[in-house]
Structures are given as structure tokens and as C-alpha cells.
C-alpha positions in Angstrom: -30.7 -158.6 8.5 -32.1 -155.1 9.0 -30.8 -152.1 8.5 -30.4 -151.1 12.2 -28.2 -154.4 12.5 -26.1 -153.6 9.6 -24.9 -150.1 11.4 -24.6 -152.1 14.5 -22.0 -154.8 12.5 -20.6 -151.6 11.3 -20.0 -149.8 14.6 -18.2 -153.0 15.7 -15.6 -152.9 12.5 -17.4 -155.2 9.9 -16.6 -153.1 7.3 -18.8 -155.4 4.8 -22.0 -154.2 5.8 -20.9 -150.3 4.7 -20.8 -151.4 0.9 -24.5 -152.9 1.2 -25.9 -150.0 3.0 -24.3 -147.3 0.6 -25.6 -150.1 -2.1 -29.2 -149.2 -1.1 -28.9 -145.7 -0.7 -26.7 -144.2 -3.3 -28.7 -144.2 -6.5 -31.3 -142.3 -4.5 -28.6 -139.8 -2.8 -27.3 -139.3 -6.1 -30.4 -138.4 -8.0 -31.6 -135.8 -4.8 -28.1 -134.1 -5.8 -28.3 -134.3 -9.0 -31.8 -132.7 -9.1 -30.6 -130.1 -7.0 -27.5 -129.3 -8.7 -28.0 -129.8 -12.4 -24.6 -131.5 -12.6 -23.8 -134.8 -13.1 -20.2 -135.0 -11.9 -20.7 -132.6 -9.1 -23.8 -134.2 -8.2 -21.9 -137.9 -7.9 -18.9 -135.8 -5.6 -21.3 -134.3 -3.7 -23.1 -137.8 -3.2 -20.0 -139.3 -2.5 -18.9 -136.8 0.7 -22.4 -138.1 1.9 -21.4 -140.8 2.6 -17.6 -140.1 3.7 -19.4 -137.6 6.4 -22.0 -140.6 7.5 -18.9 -143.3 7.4 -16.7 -140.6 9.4 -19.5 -140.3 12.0 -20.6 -143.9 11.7 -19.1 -144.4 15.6 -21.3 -141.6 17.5 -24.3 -142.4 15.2 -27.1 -143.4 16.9 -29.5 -146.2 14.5 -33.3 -145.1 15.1 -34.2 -146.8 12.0 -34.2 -142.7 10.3 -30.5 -143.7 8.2 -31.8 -142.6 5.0 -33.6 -139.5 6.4 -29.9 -138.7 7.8 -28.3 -139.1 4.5 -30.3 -136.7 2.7 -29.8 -134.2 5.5 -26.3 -134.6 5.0 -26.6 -133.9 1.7 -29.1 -131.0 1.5 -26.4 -129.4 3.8 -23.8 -130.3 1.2 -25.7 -129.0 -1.8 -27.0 -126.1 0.0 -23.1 -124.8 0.4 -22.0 -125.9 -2.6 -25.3 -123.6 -4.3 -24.1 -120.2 -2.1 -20.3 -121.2 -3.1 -21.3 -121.1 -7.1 -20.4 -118.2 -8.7 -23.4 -116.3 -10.4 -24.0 -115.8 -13.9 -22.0 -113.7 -16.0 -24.5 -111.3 -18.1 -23.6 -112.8 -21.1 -24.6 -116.6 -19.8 -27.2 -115.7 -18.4 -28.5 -113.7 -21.2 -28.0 -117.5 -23.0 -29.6 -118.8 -20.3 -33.3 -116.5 -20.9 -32.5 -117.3 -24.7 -32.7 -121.2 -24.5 -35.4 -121.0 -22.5 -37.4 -118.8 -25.0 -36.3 -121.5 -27.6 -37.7 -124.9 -25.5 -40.6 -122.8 -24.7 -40.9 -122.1 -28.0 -41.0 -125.7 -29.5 -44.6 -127.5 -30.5 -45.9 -129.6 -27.8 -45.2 -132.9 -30.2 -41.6 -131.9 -30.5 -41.3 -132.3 -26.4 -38.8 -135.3 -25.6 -41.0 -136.6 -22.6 -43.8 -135.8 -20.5 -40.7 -135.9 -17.8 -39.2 -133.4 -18.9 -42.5 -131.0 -19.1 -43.1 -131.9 -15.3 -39.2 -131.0 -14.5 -40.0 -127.7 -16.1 -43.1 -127.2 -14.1 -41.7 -128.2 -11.0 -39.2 -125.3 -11.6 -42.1 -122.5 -11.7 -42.7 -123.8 -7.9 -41.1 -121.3 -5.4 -38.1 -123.7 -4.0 -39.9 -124.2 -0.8 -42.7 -126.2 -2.0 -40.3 -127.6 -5.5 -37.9 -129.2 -2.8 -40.6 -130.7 -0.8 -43.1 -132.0 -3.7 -39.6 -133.5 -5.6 -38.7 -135.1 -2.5 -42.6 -136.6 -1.7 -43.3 -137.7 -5.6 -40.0 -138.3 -6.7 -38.0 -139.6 -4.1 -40.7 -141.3 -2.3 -40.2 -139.9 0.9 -42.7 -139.8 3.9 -43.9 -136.6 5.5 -42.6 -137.2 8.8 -39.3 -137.7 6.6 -39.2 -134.9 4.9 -39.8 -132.8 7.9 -36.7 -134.6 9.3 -34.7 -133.4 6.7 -35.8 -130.1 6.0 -36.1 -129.1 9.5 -40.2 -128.1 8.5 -43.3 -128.9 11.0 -45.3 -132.2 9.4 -48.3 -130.4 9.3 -46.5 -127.4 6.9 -44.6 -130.3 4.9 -48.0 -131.5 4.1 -49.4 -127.8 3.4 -46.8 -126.9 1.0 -46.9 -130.0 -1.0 -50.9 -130.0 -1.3 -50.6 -126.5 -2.5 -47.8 -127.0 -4.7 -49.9 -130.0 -6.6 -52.7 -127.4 -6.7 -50.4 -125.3 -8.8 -48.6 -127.6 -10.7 -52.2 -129.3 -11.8 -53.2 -125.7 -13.3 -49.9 -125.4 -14.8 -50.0 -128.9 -16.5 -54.3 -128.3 -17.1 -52.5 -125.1 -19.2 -49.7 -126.6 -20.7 -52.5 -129.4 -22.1 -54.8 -126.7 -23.3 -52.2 -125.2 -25.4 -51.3 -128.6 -26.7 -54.6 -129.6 -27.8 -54.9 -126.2 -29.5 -51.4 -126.8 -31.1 -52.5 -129.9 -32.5 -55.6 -128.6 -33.9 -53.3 -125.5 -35.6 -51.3 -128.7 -37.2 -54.5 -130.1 -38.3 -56.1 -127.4 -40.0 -52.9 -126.4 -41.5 -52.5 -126.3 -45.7 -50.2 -129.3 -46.6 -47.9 -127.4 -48.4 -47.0 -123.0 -46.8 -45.8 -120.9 -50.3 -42.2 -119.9 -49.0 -42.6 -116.3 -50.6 -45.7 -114.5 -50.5 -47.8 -113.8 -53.7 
């Protein structure tokens, strides 16, 4: 049974087929949020009134097989008003915020948890038009013709903005490697043992 039948069952009251199609949407729903929100709890509230808007509207909803392009619609337009409702940073968090960044930056490229979590940083030095659109091509597997669903962008600048946000992210990541390698080689020619007072 297809998708476009499941919304029909669930039109007609069988209740069943909501669990299945939440089932096969919510991990990826979730991790949109979270990605946009950098909150775990709020991400999972704000992924839950996805789905209480969609299962609210579920009777005027017209199936044209685009149900998971309309869920993250729904929730870009929740995360969207839940980002202009957060209250900025005070000066001192935000003076914590420059310092831990300073510190991560600061850390050898061998001490760097995963080559994840140096992508999620680079994906950050995007502007937010093109970081929304390559996270949601690469990372949430969407098409083109999707994304420009959702974000309300023509195809042809969806596919624009995420060409040249791989353009920059690969010189970013060609950097980022550059200084690794010449970390490495800093490590290598290092004495074994550093006196801990000078002589």
C-alpha cells in the first residue's frame, strides 16, 4: 500500500495508517529540526506539532504524492518562528559563545571527534541560504524539485545555490586538510620530550 492510499484510509477515519505514516517520516522531521534548532527537546516538540498541524489538516489535504515535501514545510514554518521568538544572547553568553569556539578551533586536527562534526562546522560558514538548502540536498536526501517546494525557491536557483555552496565548502575542507597535514608534520618533527622551563 502506497502512501497516497494510506492518507486516503486516513481521510476515511482509519486512524491506523497515521502511526505508519508518522513512522516513516519522523526520524527525518526530527533531525531537519534538530539541525535547525540545536536543541534536542525543542527539536522533538517542534517535530511533534508537525505532525499535530498535518493530522489537524489531514481532512482538506489534498495527497499529490509531495507528503513529505509538506511536512518539512510545516516545519521550516515552525522553526522559522520559533528562531525569531528566541531571545538573543546576553553579552556575557555570547562572549562564551566566541570563547568556545576559539577553543574547538583551537584543538589539533587529530583531537577532532569526527570528520562529521568538521563538515557541521563548515556547513555553518555557508550564508543560511545556501546551508539550509545543501543540508537539506546531502543530508536529508531531498530532491531539487523538493526542496524548491519547501523553501518556496525556483528549481533552477535551488540548484545554483547548492553547486556554489559545494564550491565553497570544497575550499573550505581543501583548507581545513592543508592545515591538518601541516599539523601532523609539526607532531612529527616534534622533540619527544619539550623542557617545561626554559634554560
Amino acid at each position: 500500500m502506497d502512501e497516497s492510499e494510506w492518507i486516503r484510509r486516513i481521510q476515511q477515519g482509519e486512524t491506523q495508517y497515521l502511526t505508519q505514516l508518522i513512522e516513516l517520516y519522523y526520524t527525518d522531521i526530527q533531525k531537519y529540526c534538530y539541525w535547525r534548532i540545536r536543541n534536542e527537546e525543542e527539536s522533538k516538540d517542534l517535530t511533534q506539532e508537525t505532525f499535530y498541524r498535518f493530522c489537524r489538516h489531514i481532512e482538506g489535504y489534498r495527497n499529490t504524492g509531495k507528503c513529505r515535501a509538506y511536512l518539512y514545510t510545516i516545519a521550516r514554518h515552525l522553526c522559522n518562528d520559533h528562531l525569531r521568538k528566541r531571545p538573543s544572547l546576553s553579552w556575557e553568553e555570547a562572549a562564551e559563545e566566541a570563547e568556545r569556539k576559539v577553543l574547538q578551533q583551537s584543538i589539533s586536527i587529530e583531537d577532532q571527534v569526527e570528520r562529521r562534526q568538521l563538515v557541521h562546522e563548515l556547513l555553518h560558514l555557508l550564508p543560511e541560504e545556501q546551508r539550509e538548502l545543501v543540508f537539506m540536498r546531502f543530508c536529508l536526501d531531498l530532491t531539487f524539485r523538493d526542496i524548491a517546494r519547501i523553501t518556496g525557491v525556483n528549481v533552477c536557483m535551488v540548484q545554483y545555490r547548492v553547486k556554489r555552496g559545494l564550491t565553497v565548502l570544497r575550499q573550505y575542507w581543501e583548507r581545513s586538510e592543508s592545515v591538518g597535514q601541516g599539523v601532523a608534520k609539526y607532531h612529527h618533527r616534534r622533540p619527544a620530550e619539550l623542557p617545561l622551563t626554559p634554560r
